[in-house]
C-alpha positions in Angstrom: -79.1 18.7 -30.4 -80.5 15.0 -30.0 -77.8 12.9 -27.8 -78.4 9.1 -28.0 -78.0 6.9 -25.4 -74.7 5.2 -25.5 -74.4 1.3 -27.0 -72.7 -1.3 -24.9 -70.5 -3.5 -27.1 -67.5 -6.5 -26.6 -64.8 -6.7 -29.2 -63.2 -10.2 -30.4 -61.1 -9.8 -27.4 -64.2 -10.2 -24.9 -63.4 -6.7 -24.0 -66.2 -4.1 -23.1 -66.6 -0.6 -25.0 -68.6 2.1 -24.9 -70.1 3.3 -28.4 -71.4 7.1 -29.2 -71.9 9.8 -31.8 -71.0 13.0 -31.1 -70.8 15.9 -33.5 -71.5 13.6 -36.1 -68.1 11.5 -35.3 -68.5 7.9 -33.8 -66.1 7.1 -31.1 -65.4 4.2 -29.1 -64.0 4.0 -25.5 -62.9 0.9 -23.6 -62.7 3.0 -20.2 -63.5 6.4 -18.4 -60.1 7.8 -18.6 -61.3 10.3 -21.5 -64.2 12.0 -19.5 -62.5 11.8 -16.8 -64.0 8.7 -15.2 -62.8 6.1 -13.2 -64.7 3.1 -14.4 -62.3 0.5 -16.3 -64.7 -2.0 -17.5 -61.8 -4.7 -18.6 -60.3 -4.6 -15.2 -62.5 -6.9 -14.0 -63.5 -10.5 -14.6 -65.1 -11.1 -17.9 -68.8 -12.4 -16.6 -68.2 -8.4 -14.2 -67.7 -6.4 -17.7 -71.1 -6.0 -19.2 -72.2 -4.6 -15.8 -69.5 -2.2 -15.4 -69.7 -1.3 -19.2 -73.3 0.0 -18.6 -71.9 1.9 -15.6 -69.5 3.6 -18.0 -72.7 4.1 -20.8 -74.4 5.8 -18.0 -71.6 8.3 -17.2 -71.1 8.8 -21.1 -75.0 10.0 -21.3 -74.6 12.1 -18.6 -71.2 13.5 -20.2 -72.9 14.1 -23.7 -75.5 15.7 -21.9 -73.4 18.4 -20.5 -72.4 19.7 -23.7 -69.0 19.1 -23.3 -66.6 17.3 -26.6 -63.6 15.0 -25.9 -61.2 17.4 -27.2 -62.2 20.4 -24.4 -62.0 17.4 -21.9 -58.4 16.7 -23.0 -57.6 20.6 -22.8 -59.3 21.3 -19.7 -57.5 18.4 -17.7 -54.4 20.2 -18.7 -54.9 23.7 -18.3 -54.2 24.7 -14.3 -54.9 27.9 -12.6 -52.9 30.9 -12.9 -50.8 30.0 -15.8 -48.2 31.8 -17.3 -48.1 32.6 -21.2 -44.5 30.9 -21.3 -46.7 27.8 -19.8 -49.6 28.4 -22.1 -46.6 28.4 -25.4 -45.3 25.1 -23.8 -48.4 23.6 -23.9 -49.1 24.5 -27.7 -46.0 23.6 -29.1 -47.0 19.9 -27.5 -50.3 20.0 -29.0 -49.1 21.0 -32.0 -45.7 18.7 -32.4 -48.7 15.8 -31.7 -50.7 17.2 -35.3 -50.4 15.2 -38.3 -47.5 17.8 -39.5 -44.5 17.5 -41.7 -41.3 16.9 -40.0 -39.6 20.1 -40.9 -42.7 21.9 -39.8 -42.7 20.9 -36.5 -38.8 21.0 -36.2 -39.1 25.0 -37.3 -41.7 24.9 -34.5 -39.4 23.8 -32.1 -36.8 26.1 -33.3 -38.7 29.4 -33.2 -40.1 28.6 -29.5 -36.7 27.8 -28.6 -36.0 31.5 -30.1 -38.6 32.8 -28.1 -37.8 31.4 -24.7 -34.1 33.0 -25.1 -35.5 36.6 -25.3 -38.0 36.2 -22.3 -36.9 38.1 -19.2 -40.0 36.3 -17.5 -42.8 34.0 -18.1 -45.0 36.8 -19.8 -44.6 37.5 -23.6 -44.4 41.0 -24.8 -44.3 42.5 -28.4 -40.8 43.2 -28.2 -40.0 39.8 -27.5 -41.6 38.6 -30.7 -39.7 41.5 -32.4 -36.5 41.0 -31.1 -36.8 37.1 -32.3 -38.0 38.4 -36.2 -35.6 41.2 -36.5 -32.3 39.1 -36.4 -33.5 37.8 -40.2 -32.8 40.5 -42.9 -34.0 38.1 -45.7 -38.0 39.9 -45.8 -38.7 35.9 -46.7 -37.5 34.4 -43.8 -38.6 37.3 -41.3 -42.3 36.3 -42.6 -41.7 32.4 -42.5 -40.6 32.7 -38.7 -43.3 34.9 -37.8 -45.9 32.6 -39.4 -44.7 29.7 -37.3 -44.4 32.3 -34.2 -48.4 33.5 -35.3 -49.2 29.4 -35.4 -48.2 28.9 -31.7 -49.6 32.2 -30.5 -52.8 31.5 -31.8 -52.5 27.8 -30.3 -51.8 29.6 -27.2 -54.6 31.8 -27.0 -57.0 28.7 -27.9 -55.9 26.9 -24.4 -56.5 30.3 -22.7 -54.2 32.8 -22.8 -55.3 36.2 -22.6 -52.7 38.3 -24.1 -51.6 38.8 -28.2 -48.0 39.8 -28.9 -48.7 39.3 -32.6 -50.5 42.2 -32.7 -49.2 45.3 -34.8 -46.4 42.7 -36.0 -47.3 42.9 -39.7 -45.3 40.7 -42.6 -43.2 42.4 -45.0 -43.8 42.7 -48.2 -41.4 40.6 -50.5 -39.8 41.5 -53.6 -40.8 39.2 -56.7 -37.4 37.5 -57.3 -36.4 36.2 -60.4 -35.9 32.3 -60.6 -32.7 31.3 -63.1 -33.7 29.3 -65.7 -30.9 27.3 -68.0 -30.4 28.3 -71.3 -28.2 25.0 -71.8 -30.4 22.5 -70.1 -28.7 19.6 -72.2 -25.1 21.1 -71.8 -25.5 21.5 -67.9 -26.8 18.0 -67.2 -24.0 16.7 -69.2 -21.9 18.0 -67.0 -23.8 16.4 -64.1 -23.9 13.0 -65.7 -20.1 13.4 -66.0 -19.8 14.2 -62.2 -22.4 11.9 -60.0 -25.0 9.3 -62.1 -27.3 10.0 -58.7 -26.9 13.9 -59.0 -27.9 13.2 -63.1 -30.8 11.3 -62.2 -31.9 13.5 -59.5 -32.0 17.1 -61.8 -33.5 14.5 -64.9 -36.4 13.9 -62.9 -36.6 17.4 -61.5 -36.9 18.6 -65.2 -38.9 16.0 -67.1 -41.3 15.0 -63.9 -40.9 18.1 -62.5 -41.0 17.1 -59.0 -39.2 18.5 -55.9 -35.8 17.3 -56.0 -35.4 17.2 -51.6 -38.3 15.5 -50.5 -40.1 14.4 -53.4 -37.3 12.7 -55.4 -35.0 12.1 -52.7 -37.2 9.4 -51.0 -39.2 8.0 -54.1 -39.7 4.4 -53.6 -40.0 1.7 -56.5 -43.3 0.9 -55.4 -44.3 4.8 -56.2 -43.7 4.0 -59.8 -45.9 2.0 -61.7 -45.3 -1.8 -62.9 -43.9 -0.5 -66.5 -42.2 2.8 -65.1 -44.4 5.0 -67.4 -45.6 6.9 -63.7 -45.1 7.6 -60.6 -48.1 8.1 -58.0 -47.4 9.8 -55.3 -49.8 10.0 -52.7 -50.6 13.9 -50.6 -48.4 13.1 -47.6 -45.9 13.1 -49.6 -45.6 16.4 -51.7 -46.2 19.8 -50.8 -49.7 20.6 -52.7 -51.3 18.2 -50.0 -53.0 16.0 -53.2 -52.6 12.8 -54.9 -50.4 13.2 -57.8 -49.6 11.1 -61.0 -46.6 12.2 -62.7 -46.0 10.3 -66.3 -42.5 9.7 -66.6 -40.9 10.3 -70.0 -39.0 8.1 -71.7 -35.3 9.4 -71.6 -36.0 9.4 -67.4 -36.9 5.4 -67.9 -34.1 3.8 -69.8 -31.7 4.7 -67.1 -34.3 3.1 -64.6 -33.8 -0.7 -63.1 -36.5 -1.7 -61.0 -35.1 -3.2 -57.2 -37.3 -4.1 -54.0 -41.0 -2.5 -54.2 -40.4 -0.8 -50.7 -36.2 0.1 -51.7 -35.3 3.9 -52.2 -34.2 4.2 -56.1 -30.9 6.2 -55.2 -30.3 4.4 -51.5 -31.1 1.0 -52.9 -32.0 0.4 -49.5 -35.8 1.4 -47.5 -34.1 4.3 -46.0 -33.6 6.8 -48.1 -30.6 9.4 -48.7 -29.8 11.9 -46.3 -32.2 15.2 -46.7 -28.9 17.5 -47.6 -27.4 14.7 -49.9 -28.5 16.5 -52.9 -27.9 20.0 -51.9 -24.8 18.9 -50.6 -23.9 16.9 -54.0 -25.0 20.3 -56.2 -23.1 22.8 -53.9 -19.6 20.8 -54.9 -20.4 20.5 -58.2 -21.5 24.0 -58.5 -17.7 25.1 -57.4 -16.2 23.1 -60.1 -18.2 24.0 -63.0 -18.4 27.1 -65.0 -21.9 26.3 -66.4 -24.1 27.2 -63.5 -24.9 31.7 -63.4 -25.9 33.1 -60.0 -29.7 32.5 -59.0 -29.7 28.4 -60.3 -30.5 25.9 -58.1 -31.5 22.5 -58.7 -34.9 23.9 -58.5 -34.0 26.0 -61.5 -34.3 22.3 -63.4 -38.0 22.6 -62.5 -37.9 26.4 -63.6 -36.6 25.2 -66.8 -39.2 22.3 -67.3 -42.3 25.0 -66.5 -41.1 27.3 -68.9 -40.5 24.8 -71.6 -44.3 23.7 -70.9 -46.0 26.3 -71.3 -44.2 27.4 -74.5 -45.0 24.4 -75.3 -48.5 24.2 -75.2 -49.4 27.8 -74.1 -51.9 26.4 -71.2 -51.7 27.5 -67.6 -54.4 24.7 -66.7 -51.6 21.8 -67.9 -48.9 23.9 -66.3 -50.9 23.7 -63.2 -51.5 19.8 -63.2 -47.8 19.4 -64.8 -46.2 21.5 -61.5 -49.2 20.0 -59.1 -50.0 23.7 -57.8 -53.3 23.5 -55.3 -54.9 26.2 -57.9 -54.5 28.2 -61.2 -53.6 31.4 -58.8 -50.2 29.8 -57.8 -49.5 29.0 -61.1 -49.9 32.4 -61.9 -48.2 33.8 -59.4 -45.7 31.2 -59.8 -44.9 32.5 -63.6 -44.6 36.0 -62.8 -41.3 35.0 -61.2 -39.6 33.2 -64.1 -38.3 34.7 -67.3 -41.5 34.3 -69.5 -41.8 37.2 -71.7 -46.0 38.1 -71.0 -45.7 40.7 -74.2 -45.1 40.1 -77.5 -43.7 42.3 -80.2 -46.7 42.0 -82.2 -48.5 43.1 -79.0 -46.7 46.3 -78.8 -47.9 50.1 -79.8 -47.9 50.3 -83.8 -47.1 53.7 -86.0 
C-alpha cells in the first residue's frame, strides 16, 4: 500500500498539526503522544512550531511506514508482559465501557464482570467459572442474555491477547416461543388507565397507536422529536432499538391530548430531564394490583402487541407491519408474529370432505 508523506498544517489557533491518510481515514495530530512520540509541536514558541511540526511529519512517515495503525499503538502501550486473563477482562470491559454503547448495555457489562470476578479463585478464568456465573439464571432467556454479554468481553479479551477461551463448549439454550398477551378490551383497559394516571394514559396511547417502546422511546421523547403540527415524530437511530432513523405518524386521538412546551422539554417531565427509567413500570405495576382488567402475560408492551396485531389485520402486509414496528428486517417481523395470537390458518384453509 502507497503511504503519503505527512502534510504540515496550523489551525486558526496558530497551532501546528500533523495531517495523514491511513486506511482510507484522515486523521490529524497536534503531538506525538499517539505513536508514541515525544515531539509536542505547540509547546514551543510560535515562530519554533513549523520546525518541530516537520519533526513530528517525519516520525509520522516513518510510523506509517512500519505498518502499524493508531488503534494497535493504543492497545500495545497498554498491554504489559505476563498478564493475567483477570487483567486482560479488566482491560476489555474499559475498552468496551469507552464504545459508543447504550447505557444499559454497558451497565449489564459491568454487572456480569462483576459476576465473574466473584467466582474466580485466581486471576485465570476457567469454564466452570463462566458456568457457575450462567447457571444461577433459570429463565433459558436470561441465561443466554448474560452469556452474550460474558461472550462480548471474552472475545474483547482474546483481541488484546489472551490466550485462553472459557466460552468454549458453553452453548445457549434454546428458548421456548412464548406467547405475548394481547387485549381483547383495548378501549376498556385504557379507560381504566385514563381514570388512574393522565401520564400512565398517554404513555400506553402512544405505545398502541405509534407503537413505540414505552421505557426508553416514550419515556424521554422530547417536543422537539415531534414535528411543528404534531402529525410525527422523528426519532433519530440513537435513540431506538432497530439502530435506524424512524418517522412515526401520530394519529389523531394521540394529538388532541398533546400541548406543545419548550422544543428541548420532556413531554411527561415538562422539564429537559426526563422521567425516571422505572416510572412507568413502576406506575403499571400499581395499577395492575388494583384492576381486574389486566390477565397474566400483559405488559405495557402488550399495547404494542395489540397495535401489531390490529395492523396487520388490518391491512394483511408484513412489509407495513415491519416499517409500522421499525424491525431492522422482514425476518423479525416474522419471527416477531409467530409469538402473538394471530391465527396463520384459516377455516377455509382447512382439509375439505
Amino acid at each position: 500500500m502507497k503511504v503519503t508523506y505527512p502534510k504540515v498544517k496550523f489551525d486558526s489557533n496558530k497551532r501546528v498539526f500533523v495531517t495523514f491518510y491511513q486506511n482510507n481515514k484522515r486523521y490529524r495530530i497536534f503531538n506525538g503522544s499517539k505513536i508514541n512520540s515525544k515531539i509536542y509541536p505547540n509547546s514551543y514558541p510560535i515562530s519554533e512550531r513549523l520546525k518541530m511540526g516537520n519533526l513530528l511529519a517525519s516520525e509520522v512517515y516513518q510510523f506509517l511506514l512500519s505498518g502499524l495503525t493508531l488503534d494497535k499503538v493504543k492497545v500495545s502501550s497498554l498491554i504489559k508482559p505476563n498478564m493475567t486473563d483477570l487483567q486482560y477482562l479488566t482491560l476489555a470491559l474499559n475498552n468496551k465501557t469507552k464504545e459508543n454503547y447504550t447505557k444499559k448495555y454497558k451497565e449489564m457489562l459491568q454487572f456480569v464482570y462483576g459476576k465473574l470476578i466473584e467466582e474466580l479463585k485466581d486471576a485465570q478464568i476457567q469454564p466452570i467459572h463462566i458456568e457457575n456465573v450462567l447457571n444461577r439464571y433459570n429463565s433459558e432467556s436470561s441465561f443466554n442474555t448474560y452469556r452474550l454479554r460474558l461472550s462480548s468481553l471474552i472475545n474483547e479479551a482474546r483481541k488484546l491477547g489472551m490466550t485462553s477461551n472459557p466460552m468454549q463448549g458453553i452453548k445457549s439454550k434454546r428458548t421456548k416461543a412464548q406467547m405475548h398477551k394481547p387485549f381483547d378490551n383495548v378501549n376498556e383497559t385504557l379507560e381504566n388507565i385514563k381514570f388512574y394516571n393522565k401520564q400512565l394514559y398517554l404513555c400506553c396511547l402512544m405505545t398502541y397507536g405509534c407503537l413505540l417502546r414505552p421505557h426508553r422511546e416514550i419515556r424521554e421523547l422530547t417536543w422537539s422529536d415531534f414535528s411543528d403540527d404534531l402529525h410525527y415524530i422523528h426519532l433519530s437511530g440513537k435513540r431506538n432499538k432497530s439502530g435506524r432513523n424512524r418517522i412515526v405518524p401520530v394519529p389523531n386521538y394521540i394529538r388532541v391530548l398533546l400541548v406543545k412546551g419548550e422544543p428541548s422539554h420532556n413531554i411527561f417531565s415538562g422539564k429537559p430531564q426526563p422521567l425516571n427509567k422505572d416510572y412507568f413500570k413502576t406506575l403499571w405495576s400499581r395499577f395492575k394490583r388494583q384492576s381486574n382488567l389486566i390477565e397474566n402475560g400483559q405488559t405495557l408492551y402488550s399495547f404494542r402487541h395489540s397495535g401489531a396485531i390490529e395492523i396487520f389485520k388490518r391491512t394483511g402486509s408484513i412489509t407495513k407491519l415491519q416499517k409500522a414496528m421499525g424491525h431492522s428486517s422482514i425476518n423479525v417481523s416474522l419471527t416477531y408474529l409467530r409469538g402473538l395470537e394471530i391465527a396463520e390458518l384459516k377455516e377455509v384453509d382447512m382439509p375439505m370432505v
